[in-house]
PDB file of N, CA, C and O in Angstrom:
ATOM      1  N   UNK A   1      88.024  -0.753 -94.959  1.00  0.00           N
ATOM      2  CA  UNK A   1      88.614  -1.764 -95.843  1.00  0.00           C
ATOM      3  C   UNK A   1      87.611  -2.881 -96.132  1.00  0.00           C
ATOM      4  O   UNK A   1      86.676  -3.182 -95.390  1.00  0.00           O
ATOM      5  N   UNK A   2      87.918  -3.467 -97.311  1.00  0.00           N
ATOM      6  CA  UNK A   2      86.262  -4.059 -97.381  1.00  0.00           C
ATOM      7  C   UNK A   2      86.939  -5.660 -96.740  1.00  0.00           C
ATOM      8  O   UNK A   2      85.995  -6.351 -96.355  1.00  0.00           O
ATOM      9  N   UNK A   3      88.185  -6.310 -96.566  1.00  0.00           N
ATOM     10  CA  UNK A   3      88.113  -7.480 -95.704  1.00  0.00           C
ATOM     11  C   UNK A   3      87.672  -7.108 -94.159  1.00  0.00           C
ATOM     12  O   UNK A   3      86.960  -7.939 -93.595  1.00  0.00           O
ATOM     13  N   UNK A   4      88.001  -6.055 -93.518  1.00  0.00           N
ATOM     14  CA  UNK A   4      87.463  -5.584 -92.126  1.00  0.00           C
ATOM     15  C   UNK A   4      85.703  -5.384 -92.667  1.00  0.00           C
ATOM     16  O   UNK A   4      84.996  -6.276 -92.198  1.00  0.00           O
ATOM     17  N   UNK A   5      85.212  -4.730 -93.239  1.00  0.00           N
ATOM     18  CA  UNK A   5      84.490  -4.548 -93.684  1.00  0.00           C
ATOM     19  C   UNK A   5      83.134  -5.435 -95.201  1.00  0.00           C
ATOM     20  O   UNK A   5      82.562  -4.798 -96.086  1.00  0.00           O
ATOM     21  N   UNK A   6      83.073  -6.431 -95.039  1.00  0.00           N
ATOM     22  CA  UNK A   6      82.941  -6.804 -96.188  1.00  0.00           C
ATOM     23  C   UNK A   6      81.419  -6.602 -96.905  1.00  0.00           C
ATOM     24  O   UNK A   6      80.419  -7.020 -96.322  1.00  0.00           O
ATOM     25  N   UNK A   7      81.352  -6.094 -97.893  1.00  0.00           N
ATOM     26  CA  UNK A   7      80.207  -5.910 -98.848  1.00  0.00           C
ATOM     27  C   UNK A   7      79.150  -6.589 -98.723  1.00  0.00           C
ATOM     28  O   UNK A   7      79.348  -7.563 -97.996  1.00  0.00           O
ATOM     29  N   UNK A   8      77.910  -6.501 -99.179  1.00  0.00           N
ATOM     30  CA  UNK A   8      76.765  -6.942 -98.975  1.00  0.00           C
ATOM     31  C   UNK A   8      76.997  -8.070-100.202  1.00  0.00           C
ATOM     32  O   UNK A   8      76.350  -9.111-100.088  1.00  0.00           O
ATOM     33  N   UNK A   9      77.862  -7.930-101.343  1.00  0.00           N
ATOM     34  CA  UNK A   9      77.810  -8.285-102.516  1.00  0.00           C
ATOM     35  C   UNK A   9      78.863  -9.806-102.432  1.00  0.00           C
ATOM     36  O   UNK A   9      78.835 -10.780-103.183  1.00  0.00           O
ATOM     37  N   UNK A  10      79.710  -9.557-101.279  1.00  0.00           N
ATOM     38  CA  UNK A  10      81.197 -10.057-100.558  1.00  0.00           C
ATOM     39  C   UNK A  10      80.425 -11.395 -99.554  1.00  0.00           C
ATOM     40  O   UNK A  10      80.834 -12.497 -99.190  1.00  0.00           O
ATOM     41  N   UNK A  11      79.377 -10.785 -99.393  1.00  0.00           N
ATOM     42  CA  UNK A  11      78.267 -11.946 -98.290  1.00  0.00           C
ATOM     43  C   UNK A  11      78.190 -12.918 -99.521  1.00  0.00           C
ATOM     44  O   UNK A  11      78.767 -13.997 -99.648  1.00  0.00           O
ATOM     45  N   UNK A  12      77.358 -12.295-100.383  1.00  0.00           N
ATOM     46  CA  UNK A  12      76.359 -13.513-100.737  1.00  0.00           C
ATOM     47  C   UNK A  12      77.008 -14.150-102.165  1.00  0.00           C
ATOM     48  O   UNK A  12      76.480 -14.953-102.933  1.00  0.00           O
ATOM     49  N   UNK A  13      78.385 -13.487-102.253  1.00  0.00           N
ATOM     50  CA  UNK A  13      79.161 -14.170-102.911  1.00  0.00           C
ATOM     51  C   UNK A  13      79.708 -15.771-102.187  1.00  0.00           C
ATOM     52  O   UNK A  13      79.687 -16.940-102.573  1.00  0.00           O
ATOM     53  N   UNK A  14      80.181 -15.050-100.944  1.00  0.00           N
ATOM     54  CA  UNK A  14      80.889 -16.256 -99.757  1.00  0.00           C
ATOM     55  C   UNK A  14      79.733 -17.687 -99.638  1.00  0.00           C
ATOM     56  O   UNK A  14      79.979 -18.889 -99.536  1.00  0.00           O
ATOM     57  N   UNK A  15      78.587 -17.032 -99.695  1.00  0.00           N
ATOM     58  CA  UNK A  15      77.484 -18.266 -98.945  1.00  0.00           C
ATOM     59  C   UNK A  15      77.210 -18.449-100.220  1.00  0.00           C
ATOM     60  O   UNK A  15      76.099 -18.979-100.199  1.00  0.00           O
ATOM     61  N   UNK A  16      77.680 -18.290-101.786  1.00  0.00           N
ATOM     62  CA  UNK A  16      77.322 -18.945-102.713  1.00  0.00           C
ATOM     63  C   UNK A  16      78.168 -20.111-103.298  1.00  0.00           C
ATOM     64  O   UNK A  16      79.395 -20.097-103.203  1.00  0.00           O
ATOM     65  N   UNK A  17      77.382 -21.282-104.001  1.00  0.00           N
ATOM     66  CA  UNK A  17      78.196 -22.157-104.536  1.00  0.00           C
ATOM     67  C   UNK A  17      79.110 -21.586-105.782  1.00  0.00           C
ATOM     68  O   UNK A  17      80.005 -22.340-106.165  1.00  0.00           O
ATOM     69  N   UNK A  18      78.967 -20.368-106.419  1.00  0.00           N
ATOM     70  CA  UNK A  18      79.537 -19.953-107.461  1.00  0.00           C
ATOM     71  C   UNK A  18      80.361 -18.855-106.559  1.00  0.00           C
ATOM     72  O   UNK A  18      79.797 -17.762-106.544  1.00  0.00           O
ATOM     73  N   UNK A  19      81.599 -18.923-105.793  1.00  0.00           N
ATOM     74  CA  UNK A  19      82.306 -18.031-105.881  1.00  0.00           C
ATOM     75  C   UNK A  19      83.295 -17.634-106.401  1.00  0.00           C
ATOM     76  O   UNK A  19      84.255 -18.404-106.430  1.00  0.00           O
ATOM     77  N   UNK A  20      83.437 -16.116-107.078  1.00  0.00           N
ATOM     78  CA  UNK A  20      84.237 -15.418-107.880  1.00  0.00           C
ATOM     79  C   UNK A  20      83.261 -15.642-109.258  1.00  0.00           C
ATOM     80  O   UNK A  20      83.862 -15.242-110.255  1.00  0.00           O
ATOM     81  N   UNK A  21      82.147 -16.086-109.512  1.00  0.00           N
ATOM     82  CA  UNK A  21      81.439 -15.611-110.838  1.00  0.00           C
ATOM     83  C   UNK A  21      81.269 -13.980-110.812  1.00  0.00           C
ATOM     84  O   UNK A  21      80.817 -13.217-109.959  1.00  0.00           O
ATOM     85  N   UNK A  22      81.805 -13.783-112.063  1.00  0.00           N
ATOM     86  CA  UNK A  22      81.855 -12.353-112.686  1.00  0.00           C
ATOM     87  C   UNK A  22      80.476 -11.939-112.544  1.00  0.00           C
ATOM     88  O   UNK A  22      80.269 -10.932-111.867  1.00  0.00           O
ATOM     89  N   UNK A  23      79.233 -12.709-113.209  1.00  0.00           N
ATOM     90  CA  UNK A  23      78.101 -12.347-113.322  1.00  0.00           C
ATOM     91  C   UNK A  23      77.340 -12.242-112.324  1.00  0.00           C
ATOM     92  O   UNK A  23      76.650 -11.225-112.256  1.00  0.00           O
ATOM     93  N   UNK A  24      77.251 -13.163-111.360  1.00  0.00           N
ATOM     94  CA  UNK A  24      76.623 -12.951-109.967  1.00  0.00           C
ATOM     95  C   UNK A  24      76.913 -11.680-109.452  1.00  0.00           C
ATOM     96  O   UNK A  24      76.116 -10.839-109.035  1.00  0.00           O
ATOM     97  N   UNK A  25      79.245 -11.577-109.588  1.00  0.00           N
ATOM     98  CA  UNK A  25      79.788 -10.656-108.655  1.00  0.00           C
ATOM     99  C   UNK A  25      79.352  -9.241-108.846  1.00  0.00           C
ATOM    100  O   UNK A  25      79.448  -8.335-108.018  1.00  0.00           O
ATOM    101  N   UNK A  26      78.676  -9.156-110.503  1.00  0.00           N
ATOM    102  CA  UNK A  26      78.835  -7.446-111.405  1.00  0.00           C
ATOM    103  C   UNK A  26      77.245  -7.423-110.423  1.00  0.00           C
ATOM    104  O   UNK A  26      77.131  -6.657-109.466  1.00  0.00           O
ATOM    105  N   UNK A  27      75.686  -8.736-111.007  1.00  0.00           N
ATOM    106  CA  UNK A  27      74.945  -8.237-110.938  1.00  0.00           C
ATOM    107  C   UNK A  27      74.589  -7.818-108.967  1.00  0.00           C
ATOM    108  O   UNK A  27      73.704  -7.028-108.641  1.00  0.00           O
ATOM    109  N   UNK A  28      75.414  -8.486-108.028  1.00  0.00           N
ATOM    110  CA  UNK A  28      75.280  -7.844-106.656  1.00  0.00           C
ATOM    111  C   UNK A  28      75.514  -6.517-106.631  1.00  0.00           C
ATOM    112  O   UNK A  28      74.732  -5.655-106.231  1.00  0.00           O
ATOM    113  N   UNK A  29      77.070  -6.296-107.249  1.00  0.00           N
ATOM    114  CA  UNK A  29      77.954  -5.234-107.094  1.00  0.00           C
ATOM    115  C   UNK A  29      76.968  -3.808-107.720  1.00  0.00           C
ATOM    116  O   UNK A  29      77.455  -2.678-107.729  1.00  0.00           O
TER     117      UNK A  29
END
């Protein structure tokens, strides 16, 4: 599950000042 589990993309979303940007989220994802 990716909250047990969270993404590499889910990291550096969290430690960013822009979280939930689409564009950051697509270009990690």
């Amino acid at each position: 599950e990716a909250l047990a589990r969270p993404s590499p993309s889910e990291r550096v979303a969290n430690s960013s000042p822009r979280v939930g940007d689409p564009l950051v989220w697509f270009a990690e994802k």
